[in-house]
Backbone as CSV, one residue per row, in Angstrom:
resi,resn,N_x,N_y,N_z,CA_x,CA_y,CA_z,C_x,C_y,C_z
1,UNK,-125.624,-10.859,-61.248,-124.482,-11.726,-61.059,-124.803,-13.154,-61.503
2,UNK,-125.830,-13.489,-61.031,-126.596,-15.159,-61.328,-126.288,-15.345,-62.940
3,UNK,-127.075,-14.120,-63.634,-126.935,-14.363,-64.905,-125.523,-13.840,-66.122
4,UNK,-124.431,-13.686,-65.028,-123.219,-13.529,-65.504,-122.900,-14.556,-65.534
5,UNK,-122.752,-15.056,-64.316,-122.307,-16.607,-64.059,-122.611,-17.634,-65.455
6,UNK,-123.672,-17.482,-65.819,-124.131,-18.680,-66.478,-123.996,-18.115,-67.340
7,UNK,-123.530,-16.857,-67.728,-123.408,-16.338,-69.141,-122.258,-16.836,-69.862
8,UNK,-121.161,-16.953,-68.555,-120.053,-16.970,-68.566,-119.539,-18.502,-68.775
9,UNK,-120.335,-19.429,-68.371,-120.219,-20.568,-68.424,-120.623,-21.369,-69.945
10,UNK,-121.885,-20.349,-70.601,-122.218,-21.005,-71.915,-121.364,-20.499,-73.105
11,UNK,-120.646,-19.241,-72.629,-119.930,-18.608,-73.825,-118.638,-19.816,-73.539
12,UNK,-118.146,-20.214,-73.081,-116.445,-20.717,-73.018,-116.476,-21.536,-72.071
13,UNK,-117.733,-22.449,-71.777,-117.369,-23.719,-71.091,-116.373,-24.440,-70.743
14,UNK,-115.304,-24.637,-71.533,-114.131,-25.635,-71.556,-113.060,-24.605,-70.501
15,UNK,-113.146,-23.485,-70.439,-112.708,-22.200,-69.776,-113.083,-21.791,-68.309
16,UNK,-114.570,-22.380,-67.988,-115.498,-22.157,-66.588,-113.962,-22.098,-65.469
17,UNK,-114.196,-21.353,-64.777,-113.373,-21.469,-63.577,-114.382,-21.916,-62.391
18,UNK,-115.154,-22.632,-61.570,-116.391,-22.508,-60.992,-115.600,-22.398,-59.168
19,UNK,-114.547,-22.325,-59.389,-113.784,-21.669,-57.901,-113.763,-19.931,-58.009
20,UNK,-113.707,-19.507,-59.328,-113.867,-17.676,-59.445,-115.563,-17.643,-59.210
21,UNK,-115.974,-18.352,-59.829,-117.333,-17.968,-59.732,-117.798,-18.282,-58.148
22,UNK,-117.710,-19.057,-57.627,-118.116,-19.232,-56.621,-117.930,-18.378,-55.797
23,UNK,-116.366,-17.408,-55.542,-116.180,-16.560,-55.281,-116.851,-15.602,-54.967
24,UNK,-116.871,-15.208,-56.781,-117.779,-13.870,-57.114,-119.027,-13.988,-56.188
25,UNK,-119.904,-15.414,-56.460,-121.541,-14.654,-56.103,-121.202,-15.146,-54.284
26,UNK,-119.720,-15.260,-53.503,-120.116,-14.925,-52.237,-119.607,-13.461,-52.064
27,UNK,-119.231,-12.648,-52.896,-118.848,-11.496,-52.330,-120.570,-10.139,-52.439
28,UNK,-121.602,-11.102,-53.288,-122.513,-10.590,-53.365,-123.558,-10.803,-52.033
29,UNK,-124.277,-9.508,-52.054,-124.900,-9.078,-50.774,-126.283,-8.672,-51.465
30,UNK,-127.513,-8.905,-50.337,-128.505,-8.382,-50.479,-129.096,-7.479,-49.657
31,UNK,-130.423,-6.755,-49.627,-130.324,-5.733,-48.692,-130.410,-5.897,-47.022
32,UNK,-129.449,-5.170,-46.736,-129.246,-5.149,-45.235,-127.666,-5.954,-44.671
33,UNK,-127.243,-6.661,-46.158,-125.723,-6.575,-46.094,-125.695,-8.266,-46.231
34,UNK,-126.471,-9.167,-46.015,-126.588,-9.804,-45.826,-126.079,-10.932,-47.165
35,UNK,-124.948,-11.506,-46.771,-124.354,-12.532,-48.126,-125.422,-13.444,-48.933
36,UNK,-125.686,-14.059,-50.335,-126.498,-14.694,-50.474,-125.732,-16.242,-50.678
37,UNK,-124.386,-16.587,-50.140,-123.915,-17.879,-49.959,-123.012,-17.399,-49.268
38,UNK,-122.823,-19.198,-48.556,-121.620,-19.092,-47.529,-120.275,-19.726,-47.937
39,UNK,-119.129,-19.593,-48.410,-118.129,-19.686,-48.686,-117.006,-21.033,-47.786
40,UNK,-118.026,-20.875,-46.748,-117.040,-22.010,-45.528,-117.993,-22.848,-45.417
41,UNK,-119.288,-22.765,-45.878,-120.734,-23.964,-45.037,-120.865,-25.200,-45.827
42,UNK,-120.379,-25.853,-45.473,-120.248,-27.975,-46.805,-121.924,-27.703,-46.620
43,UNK,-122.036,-28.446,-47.758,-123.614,-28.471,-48.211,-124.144,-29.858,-47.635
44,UNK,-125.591,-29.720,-47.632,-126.356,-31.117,-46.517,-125.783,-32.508,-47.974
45,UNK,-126.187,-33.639,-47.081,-126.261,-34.827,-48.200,-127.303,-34.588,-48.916
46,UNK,-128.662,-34.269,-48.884,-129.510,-33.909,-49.991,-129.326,-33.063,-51.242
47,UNK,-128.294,-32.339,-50.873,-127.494,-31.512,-52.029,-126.514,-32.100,-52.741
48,UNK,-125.744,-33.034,-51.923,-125.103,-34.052,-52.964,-125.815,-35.001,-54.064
49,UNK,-127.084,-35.347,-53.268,-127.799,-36.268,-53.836,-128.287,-35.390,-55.048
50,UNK,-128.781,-33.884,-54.955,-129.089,-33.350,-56.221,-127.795,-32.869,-57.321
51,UNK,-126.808,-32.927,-57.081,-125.304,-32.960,-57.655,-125.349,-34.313,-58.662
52,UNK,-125.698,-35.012,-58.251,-125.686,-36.419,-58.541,-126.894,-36.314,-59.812
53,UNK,-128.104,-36.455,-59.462,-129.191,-35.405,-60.506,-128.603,-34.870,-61.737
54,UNK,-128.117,-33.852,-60.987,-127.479,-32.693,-62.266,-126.836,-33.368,-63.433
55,UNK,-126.518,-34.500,-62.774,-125.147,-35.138,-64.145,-126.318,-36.085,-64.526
56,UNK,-127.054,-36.384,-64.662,-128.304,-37.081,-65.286,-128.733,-36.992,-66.062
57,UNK,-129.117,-35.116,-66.083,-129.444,-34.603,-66.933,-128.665,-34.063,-68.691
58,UNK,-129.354,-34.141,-69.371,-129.114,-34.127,-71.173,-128.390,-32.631,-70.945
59,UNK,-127.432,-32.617,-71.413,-127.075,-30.681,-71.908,-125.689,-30.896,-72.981
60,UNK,-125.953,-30.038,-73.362,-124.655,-29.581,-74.940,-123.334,-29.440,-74.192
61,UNK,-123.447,-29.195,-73.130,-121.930,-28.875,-72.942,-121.483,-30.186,-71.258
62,UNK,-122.132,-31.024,-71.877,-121.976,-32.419,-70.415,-120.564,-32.334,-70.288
63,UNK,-119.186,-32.480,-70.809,-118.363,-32.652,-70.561,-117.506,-31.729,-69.227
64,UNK,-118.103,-30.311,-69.907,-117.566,-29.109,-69.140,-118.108,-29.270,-67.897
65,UNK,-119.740,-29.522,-67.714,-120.306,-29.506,-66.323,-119.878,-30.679,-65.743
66,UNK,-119.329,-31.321,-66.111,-119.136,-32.807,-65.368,-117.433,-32.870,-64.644
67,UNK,-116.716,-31.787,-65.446,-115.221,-30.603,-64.938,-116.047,-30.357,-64.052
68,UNK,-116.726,-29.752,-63.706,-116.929,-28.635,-63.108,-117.489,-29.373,-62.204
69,UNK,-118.327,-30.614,-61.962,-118.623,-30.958,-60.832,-117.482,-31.812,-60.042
70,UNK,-116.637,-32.311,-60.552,-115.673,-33.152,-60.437,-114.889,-31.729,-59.977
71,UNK,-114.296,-30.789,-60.376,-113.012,-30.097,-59.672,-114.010,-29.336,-58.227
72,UNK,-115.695,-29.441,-58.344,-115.859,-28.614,-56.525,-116.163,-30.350,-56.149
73,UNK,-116.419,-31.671,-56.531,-116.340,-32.433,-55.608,-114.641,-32.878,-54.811
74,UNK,-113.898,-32.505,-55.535,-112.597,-32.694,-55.264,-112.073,-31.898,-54.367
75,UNK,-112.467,-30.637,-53.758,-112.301,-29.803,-52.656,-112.035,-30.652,-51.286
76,UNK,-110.714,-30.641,-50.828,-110.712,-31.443,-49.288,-111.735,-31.018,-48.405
77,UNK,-112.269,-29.658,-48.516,-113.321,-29.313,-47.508,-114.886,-29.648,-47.965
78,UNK,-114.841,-30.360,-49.097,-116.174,-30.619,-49.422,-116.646,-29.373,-50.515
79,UNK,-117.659,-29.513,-51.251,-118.717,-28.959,-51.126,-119.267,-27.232,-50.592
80,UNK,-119.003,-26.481,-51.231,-119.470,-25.111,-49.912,-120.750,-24.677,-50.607
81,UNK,-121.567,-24.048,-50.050,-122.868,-23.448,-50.176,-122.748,-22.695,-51.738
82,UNK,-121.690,-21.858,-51.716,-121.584,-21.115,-52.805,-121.139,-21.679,-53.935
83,UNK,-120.765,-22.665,-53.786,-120.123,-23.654,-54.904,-121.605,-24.434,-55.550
84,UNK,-122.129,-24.562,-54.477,-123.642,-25.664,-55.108,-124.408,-24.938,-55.853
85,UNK,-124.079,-23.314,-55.234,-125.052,-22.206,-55.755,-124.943,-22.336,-57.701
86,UNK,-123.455,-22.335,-57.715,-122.913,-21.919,-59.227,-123.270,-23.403,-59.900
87,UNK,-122.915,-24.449,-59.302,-123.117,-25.788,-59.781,-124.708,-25.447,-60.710
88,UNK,-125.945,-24.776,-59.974,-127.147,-24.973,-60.011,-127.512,-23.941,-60.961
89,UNK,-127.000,-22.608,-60.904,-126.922,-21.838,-61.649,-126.439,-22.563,-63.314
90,UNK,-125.603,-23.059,-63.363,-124.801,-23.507,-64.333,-125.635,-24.588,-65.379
91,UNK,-126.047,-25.332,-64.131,-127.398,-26.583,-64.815,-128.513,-25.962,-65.221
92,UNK,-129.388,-25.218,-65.098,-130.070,-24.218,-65.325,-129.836,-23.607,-67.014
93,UNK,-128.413,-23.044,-66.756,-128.011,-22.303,-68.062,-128.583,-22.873,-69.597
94,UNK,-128.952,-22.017,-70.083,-129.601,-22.219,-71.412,-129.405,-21.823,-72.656
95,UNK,-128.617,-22.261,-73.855,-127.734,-21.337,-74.869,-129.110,-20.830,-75.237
């Protein structure tokens, strides 16, 4: 799933939905059932502070990730676990 996500993000950037994605990797489970993000949990301030990071950094497609951090900072509820997940996933991504 991790590497759909970011697959999905380098093929059609301008396209990223990062509210589907976020979705997707909370409906994913590991063994014993157990979710690997939480969908309702706002992330600590140290995670903002690495949000902040992320846009620092050099990448080919800055415009799209900088959408993309701007439409999950714009969430009235903040921030959710699974959202930071894809954010990180996404920064990561490598054509």
């Amino acid at each position: 799933m991790k590497a759909s996500i970011q697959e999905d993000f380098l093929k059609a950037p301008a396209k990223f939905d990062i509210s589907t994605a976020a979705k997707r990797l909370s409906d994913v489970t590991i063994e014993g059932g157990y979710h690997i993000c939480s969908p309702k949990d706002e992330i600590t301030a140290d995670q903002y502070i690495d949000i902040s990071r992320m846009l620092d950094t050099q990448r080919s497609h800055a415009v799209e990730f900088k959408k993309a951090v701007d439409l999950a900072l714009s969430a009235p509820e903040g921030v959710s676990d699974c959202t930071f997940r894809v954010l990180t996933l996404i920064d990561r991504a490598t054509p």
